[in-house]
N, C-alpha and C positions, 0 to 999 in steps of 0.2 A: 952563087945565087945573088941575083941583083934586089935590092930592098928601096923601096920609094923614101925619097929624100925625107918625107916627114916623118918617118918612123927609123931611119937609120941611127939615130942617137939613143933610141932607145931599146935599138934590139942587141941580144949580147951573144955573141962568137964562144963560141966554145965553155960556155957555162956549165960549172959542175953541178948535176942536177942532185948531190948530196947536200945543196944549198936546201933544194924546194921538195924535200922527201923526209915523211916523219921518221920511216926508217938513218936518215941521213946517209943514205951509200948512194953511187951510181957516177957514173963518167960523165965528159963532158956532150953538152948539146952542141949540133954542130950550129944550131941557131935557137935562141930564146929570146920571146916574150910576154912579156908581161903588160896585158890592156889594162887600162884605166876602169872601160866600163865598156859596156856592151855594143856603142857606136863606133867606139875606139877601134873594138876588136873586130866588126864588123868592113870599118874601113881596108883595117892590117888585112883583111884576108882576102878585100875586094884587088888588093894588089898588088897579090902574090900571082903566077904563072898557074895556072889549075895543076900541072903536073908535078906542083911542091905539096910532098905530102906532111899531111899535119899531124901530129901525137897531141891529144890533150892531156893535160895531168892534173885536172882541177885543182883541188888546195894539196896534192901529193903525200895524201895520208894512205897509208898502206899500197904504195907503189914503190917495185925493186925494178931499178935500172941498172943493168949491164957496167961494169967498170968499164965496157971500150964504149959508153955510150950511146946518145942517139944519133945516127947520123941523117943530110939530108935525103 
């Protein structure tokens, strides 16, 4: 998946989402990010391909993820 040059430094590959889970369990993302703020996030999604599907995990309290992870 191709990612717009302004948001490529700040999205992460294979992120273990036992980072962003109060449980702390779960495999890697095969992409993660994390907006700033609402326009940020608005941006990041105006340019992505509509057929990249999105998981939200708001602040990942009480969410179990898979040890093979999320993939895209």
């Amino acid at each position: 998946m191709s990612i717009a040059h302004e948001f490529s430094l700040r999205v992460k590959r294979n992120e273990l989402m036992s980072r962003h889970t109060s449980w702390h369990v779960g495999g890697p993302a095969e992409v993660f990010f994390n907006p700033r703020d609402r326009s940020d996030l608005a941006a990041f999604l105006k340019s992505l391909p509509e057929e990249v599907p999105i998981h939200w995990i708001g602040l990942g309290s009480n969410l179990l993820v898979r040890d093979s992870g999320i993939p895209v």
